[in-house]
DOZA-879667 format. One record per atom (N, C-alpha, C): z, y, x. Coordinates in steps of 0.05 Angstrom, whole numbers, plus 5000, padded with zeros to 4 digits. Last residue first. Example, Ala and Ser with C-alpha at 12.3 -4.5 7.8 and 13.67 -1.06 7.14 Angstrom:
2
514249555257514349795273515750015258515648865264515649105246515649345264
***
This chain:
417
696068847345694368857368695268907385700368927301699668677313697168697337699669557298701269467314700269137316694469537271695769617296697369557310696269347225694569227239694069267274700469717207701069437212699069357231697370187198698470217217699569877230693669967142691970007175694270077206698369947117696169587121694269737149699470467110700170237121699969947128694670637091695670707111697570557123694170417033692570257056693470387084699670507014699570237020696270157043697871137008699770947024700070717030695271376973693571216996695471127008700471716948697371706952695971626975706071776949705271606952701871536951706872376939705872236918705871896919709272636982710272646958709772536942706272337022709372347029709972387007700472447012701372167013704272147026700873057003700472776968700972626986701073247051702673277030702472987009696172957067698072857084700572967066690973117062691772977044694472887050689673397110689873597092692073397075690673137145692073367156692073387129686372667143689672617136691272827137681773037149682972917124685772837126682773017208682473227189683273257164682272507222685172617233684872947207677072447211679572287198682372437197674772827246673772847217675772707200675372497292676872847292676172857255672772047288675272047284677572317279666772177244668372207279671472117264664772067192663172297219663872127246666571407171666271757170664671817191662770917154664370977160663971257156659970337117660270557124663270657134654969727126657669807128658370137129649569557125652069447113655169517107646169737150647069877118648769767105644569587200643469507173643769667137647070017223643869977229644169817207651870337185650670087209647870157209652771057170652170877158651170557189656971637160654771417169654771157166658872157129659171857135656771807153658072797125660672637120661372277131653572977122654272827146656372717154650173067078652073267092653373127121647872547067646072887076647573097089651572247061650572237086649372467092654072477011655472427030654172367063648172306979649872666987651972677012648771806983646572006993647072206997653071616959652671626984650271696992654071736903655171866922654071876944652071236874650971536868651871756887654270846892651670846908651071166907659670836863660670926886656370966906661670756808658970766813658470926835666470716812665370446797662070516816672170846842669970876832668570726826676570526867677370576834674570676829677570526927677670816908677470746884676569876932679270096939679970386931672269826908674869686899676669756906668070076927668570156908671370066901669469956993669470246982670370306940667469476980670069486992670469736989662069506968663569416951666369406954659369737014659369926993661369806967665169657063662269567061662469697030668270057117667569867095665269747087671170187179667770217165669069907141677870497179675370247191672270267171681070797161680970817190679170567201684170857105683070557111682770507145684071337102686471207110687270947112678171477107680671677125682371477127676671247058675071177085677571297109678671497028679671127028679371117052677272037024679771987026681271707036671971887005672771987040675771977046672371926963671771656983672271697006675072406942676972136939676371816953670872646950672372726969674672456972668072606914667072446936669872506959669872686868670272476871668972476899674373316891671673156877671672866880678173756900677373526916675673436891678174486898679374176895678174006894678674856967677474756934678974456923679574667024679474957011678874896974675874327035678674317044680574457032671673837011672974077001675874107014666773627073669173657051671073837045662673947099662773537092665473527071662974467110661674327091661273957081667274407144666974547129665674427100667074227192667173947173667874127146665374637227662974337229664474157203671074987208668274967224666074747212674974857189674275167180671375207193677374387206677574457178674974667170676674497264674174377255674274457218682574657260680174857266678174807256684374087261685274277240683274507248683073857298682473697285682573967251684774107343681974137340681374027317689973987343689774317347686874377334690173547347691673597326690373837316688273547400687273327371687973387353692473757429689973867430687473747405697273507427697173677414694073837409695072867448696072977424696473297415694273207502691973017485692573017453698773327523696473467515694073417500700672737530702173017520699473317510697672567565697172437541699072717517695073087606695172807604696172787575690973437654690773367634692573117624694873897703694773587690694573517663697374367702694874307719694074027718700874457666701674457693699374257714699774657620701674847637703074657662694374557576695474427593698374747613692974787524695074667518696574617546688074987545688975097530692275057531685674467562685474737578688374887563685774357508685574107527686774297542681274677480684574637477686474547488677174547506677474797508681174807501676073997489676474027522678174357524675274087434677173917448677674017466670674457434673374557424675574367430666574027465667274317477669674387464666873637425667373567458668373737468664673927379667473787380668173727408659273987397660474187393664074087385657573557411657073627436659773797420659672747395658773087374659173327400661972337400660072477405658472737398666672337369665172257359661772327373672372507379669672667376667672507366674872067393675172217368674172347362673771827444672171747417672471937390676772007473674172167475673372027455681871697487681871937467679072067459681771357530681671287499681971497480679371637569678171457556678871397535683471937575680772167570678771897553687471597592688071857568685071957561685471467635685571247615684971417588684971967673682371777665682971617643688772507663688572207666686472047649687173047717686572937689687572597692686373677734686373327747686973317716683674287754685474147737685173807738679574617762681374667780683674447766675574737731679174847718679874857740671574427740671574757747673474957750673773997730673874037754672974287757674174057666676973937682676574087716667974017666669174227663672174237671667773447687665073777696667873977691670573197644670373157674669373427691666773327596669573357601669973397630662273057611662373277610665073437611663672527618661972627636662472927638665472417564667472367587666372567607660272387535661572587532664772627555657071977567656772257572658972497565660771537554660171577581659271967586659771537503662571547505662771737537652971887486654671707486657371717502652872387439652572357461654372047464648372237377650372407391650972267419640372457389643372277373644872387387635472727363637472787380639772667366628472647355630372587347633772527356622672817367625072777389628572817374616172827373618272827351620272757373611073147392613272907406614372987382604973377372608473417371608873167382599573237370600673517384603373497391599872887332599172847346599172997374601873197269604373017298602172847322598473477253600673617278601873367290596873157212595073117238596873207257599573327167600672947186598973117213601673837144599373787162600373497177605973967111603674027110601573997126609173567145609073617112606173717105612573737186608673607185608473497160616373977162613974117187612073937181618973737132617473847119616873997138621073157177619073247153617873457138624973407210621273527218620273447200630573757206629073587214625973527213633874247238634673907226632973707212630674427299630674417271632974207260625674637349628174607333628374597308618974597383621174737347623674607350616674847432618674587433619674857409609674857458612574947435614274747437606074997519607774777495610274917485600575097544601975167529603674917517594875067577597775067591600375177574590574927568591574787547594374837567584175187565586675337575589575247562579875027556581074937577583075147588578375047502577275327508578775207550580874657481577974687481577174847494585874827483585174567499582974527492586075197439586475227475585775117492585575017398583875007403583275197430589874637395587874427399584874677413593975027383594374857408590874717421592275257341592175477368591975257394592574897303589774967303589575167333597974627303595674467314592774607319599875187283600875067314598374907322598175077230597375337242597075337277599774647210596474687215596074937237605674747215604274547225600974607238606075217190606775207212605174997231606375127119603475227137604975207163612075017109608674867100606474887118614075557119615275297130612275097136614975997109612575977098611775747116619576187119619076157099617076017092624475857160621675997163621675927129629975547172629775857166626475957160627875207204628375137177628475387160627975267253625775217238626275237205631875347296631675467266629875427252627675567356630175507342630875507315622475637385623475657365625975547350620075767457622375527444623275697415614675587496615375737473617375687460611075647559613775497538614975697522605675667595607575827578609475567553605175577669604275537641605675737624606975617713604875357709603975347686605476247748605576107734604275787729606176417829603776357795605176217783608676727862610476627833608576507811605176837897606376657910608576597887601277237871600776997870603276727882601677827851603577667863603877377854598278057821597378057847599077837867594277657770596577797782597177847815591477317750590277537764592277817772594176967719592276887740590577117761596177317692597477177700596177107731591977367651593477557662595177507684590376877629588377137655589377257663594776827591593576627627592576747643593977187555596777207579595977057592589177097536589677377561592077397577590976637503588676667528588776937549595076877477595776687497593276647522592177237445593677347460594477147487588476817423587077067444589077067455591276557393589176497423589276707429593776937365595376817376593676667410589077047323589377267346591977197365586776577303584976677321587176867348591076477274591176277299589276507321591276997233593176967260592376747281586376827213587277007223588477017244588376407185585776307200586176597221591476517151592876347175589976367189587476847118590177027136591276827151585176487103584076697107586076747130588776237061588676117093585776317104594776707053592476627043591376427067601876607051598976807056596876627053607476707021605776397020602176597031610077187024611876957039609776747038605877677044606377607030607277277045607578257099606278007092607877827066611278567118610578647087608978437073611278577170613978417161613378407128604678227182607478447187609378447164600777967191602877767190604978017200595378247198596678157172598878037173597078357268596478537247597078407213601378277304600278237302598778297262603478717370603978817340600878547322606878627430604678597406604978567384609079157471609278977449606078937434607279587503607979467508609079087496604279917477607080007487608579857490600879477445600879707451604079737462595779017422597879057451598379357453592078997386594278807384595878817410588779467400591179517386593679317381587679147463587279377454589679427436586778687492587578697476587978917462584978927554583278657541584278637509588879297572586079267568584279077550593879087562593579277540590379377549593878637592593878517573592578817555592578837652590478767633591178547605598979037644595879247643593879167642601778597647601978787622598878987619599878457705598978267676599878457653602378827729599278877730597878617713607778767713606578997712604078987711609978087692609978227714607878567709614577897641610977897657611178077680618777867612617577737633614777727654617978107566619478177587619978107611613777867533612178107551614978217572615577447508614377407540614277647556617577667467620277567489617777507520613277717439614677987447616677867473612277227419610877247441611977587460616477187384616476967406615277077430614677567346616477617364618377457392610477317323610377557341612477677357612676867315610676717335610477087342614977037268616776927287615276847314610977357241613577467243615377277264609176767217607477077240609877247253612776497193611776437209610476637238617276987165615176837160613976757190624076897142622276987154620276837163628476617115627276807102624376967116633376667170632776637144630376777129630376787234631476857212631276747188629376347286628076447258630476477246631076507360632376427336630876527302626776387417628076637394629076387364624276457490626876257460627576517438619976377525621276397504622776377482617576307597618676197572620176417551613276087650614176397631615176287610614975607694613575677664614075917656615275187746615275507741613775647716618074677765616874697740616475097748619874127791618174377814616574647782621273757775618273757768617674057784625873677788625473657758623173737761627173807849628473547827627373467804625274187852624074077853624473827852625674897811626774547821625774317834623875267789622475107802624174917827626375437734627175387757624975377785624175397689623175617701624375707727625274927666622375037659621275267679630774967665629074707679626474907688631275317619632475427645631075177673629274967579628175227584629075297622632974617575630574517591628874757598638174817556637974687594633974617595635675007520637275277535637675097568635474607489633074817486634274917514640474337501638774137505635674417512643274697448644374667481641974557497640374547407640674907429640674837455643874087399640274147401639774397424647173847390646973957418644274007424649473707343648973587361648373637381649874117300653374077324652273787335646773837253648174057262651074017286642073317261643773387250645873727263635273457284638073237288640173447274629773537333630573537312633373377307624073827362627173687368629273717341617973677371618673787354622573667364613873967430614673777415617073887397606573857451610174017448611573827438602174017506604473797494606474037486595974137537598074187524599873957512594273977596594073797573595973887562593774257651592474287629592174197604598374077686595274047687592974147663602174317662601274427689598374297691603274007610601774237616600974297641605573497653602673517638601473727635610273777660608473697682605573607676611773607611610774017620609373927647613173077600610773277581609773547602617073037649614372887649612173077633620573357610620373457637617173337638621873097571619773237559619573457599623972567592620572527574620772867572628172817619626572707639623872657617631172907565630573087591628173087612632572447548631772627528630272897552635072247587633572087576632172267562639772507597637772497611635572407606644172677579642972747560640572647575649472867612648472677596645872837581650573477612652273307616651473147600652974277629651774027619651573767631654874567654657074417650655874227632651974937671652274807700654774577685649875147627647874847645648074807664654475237571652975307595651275157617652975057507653074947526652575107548653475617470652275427472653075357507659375817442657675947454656275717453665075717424662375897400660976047419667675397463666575247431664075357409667475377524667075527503665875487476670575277579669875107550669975237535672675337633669975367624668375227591677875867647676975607617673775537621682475937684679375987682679375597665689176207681686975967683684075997667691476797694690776617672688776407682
***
C-alpha cells in the first residue's frame, strides 16, 4: 500500500510543514529574548482549521531542538489542550505537571525540597485552584495562585541550573495553552499571566514565555488591557497560494509520487488556504492516485471527494447541510452559483432578501463569507465551500430550476474567457 503522509485528523507533522515563516521567525527572535532574560509571550489567535496547533506543535518542537538554524533554542516546554469548562488554576497546574516529565532527576529532588506540599510524588498539586475551586474565585485566591506559580517556576530555574548535567542547560521555559476559549474563568487569565510574568522579571528570572491559543484574544485582555504589553498578539491568516502548493509538494515527494505543476496550480485555490482542507485534499489526492502521477483526473475526483466530507467537517457549522436551509443559507446559495464576490446590494437583488445587512455578521462569525479590505465586496470561505453547496443544492437546481439562470450566466462567462 502506498505511504500517505496526509493526515486530515491529526495535526500537521513538522517534517511536512510549510510556509508560514514570517509568523515563525518573530516569535523565534521573541525566545531568543527569553534566553536573555526578557520574558515574551504571546497570544495566537484565528479562525478554526487555520493551522494554529499546527504552527504551536512546529515552534514548540523549534524550542527544543537546538537548531542552530532557528536560534540554537533548548527550552523545557509544554503544551496542554483547556478543557471545556475548566478553570484557569486547573490548566496552569497541569501545564506545569507536563514539565515535571521532562526534568531531569536531581531537578525533581530539589524541586520536592524547596517546595514541600506544593510538590509531591512527583506532581504539583496547586492548593485553592483544585478541581472543587469555585468557576469566578476571589482575587485573594488569584493573588494566591500567581504567588505559588512564581515560586514553582522560580525553583524550576534553580533547579535546572543546578542540575548536574550541565552540557543540556536549559534556555528557559515555554508554556503552550491551546483552547483558551474553553477556560472558565476566562476574565481573570490576563491579570493573572501579567502578574507571574512581570513579577519574574523582577525577581531576574524572566526566562519564561506562554504562547495562548485561541479564536480570539479580545476577551483575554478583556480583563486586563495592561496584559497586552506582555503578549504579542499574532493573528493567523490563511496560507498563501505559494505555501499551500509548498506543502502539497513536501508531501507528493514523501509519496514517492510526481505530480502536474499546472494541475496543482490551478486547483490549490479551492482550499482556500485553509491548512486543514490542504491536508484532506492532498490526502485524497494520494488516495485517488493508481499510478504514481498526481494529475488532472485525480484532481477532479479528489475535489469532489473533499468537497463532500468537509459537508460533515469545517463547513459543518457555516451551513445547514443536514436541516433545512434558512435564509442565510439562501445567500450563500447566490454567492455558490453566482461563483464571484458581490457587493451587499448585488446580493440583495439577486436573493430577493431585502434586509440582507442583518445576516452578515452571523455569516462572517461563522466563517461562511468574507469580506474585501474595504467591505465592498463579499464572497464565501473557499472554493471547496462552493463546490459543497452546489453538491448539496444540486437536486433543486435540475428539478426545480433553482439558481439556474445565474449558473449559467457564470458558466457562459467562462467559457468566453
Amino acid at each position: 500500500m502506498k505511504y500517505n503522509p496526509f493526515n486530515p485528523n491529526s495535526v500537521v507533522s513538522t517534517n511536512l510543514f510549510a510556509g508560514r515563516k514570517r509568523y515563525i521567525f518573530q516569535m523565534i527572535r521573541k525566545l531568543e529574548q527569553v534566553k536573555m532574560g526578557m520574558p515574551s509571550s504571546f497570544f495566537l489567535f484565528g479562525e478554526r482549521g487555520i493551522g494554529k496547533t499546527a504552527l504551536a506543535k512546529l515552534l514548540k518542537h523549534i524550542a527544543e531542538s537546538k537548531d542552530t538554524m532557528f536560534g540554537n533554542l533548548n527550552f523545557l516546554t509544554s503544551y496542554y489542550t483547556a478543557e471545556k469548562g475548566q478553570t484557569i488554576g486547573s490548566v496552569l497546574q497541569s501545564s506545569l505537571n507536563e514539565l515535571t516529565d521532562r526534568l531531569p532527576k536531581t531537578a525533581l529532588e530539589v524541586l520536592s525540597t524547596k517546595l514541600g506540599a506544593v510538590f509531591k510524588n512527583g506532581k504539583f498539586s496547586i492548593g485553592p485552584f483544585s478541581l472543587e475551586m469555585a468557576s469566578q474565585p476571589t482575587p485573594e485566591v488569584v493573588t494566591i495562585l500567581k504567588d505559588q506559580i512564581v515560586s514553582i517556576l522560580s525553583n524550576i530555574f534553580i533547579s535546572l541550573k543546578s542540575s548536574e548535567n550541565q552540557t543540556n542547560e536549559k534556555d528557559g521555559v515555554l508554556i503552550i495553552i491551546d483552547e483558551m476559549q474553553n477556560v472558565s474563568d476566562l476574565s481573570l487569565c490576563a491579570q493573572l499571566l501579567r502578574g507571574i510574568i512581570t513579577t519574574l522579571d523582577v525577581k531576574e528570572m524572566g526566562l519564561i514565555s506562554f504562547l495562548l491559543i485561541g479564536y480570539d484574544d479580545a476577551a483575554f485582555f478583556e480583563g486586563d488591557l495592561s496584559a497586552r504589553r506582555q503578549f504579542d498578539t499574532i493573528c493567523l491568516e490563511v496560507m498563501s497560494l505559494e505555501e499551500a502548493g509548498e506543502a502539497m509538494t513536501k508531501g507528493f515527494q514523501a509519496a514517492g509520487v510526481g505530480h502536474d505543476e499546472h494541475e496543482l496550480r490551478k486547483n490549490i485555490i479551492a482550499t482556500g488556504g485553509y491548512p486543514h482542507a490542504i491536508q484532506l485534499l492532498a490526502h485524497n489526492l494520494l488516495e485517488e492516485d493508481n499510478n504514481d502521477f498526481i494529475g488532472q483526473d485525480d484532481w477532479n475526483i479528489a475535489l469532489l471527494r473533499t468537497a463532500l466530507e468537509l459537508q460533515k467537517k469545517d463547513f459543518a457549522d457555516m451551513y445547514h447541510f443536514e436541516t433545512k436551509p434558512t435564509v442565510k443559507e439562501s445567500l450563500l446559495d447566490v454567492l455558490a452559483a453566482v461563483g464571484k464576490p458581490l457587493s451587499k446590494t448585488e446580493l440583495a437583488e439577486k436573493s430577493g432578501v431585502k434586509n440582507v445587512y442583518q445576516y452578515l455578521p452571523d455569516l462572517r462569525k461563522q466563517g461562511s463569507i468574507k469580506q474585501s479590505q474595504d467591505g465592498a465586496k463579499i464572497e464565501l470561505h473557499s472554493q471547496l465551500f462552493r463546490t459543497s453547496i452546489l453538491l448539496k443544492i444540486l437536486p433543486r437546481i435540475s428539478e426545480e430550476g433553482y439558481l439556474k439562470n445565474f449558473i449559467e450566466e457564470e458558466f457562459h462567462s467562462e467559457i468566453a474567457k
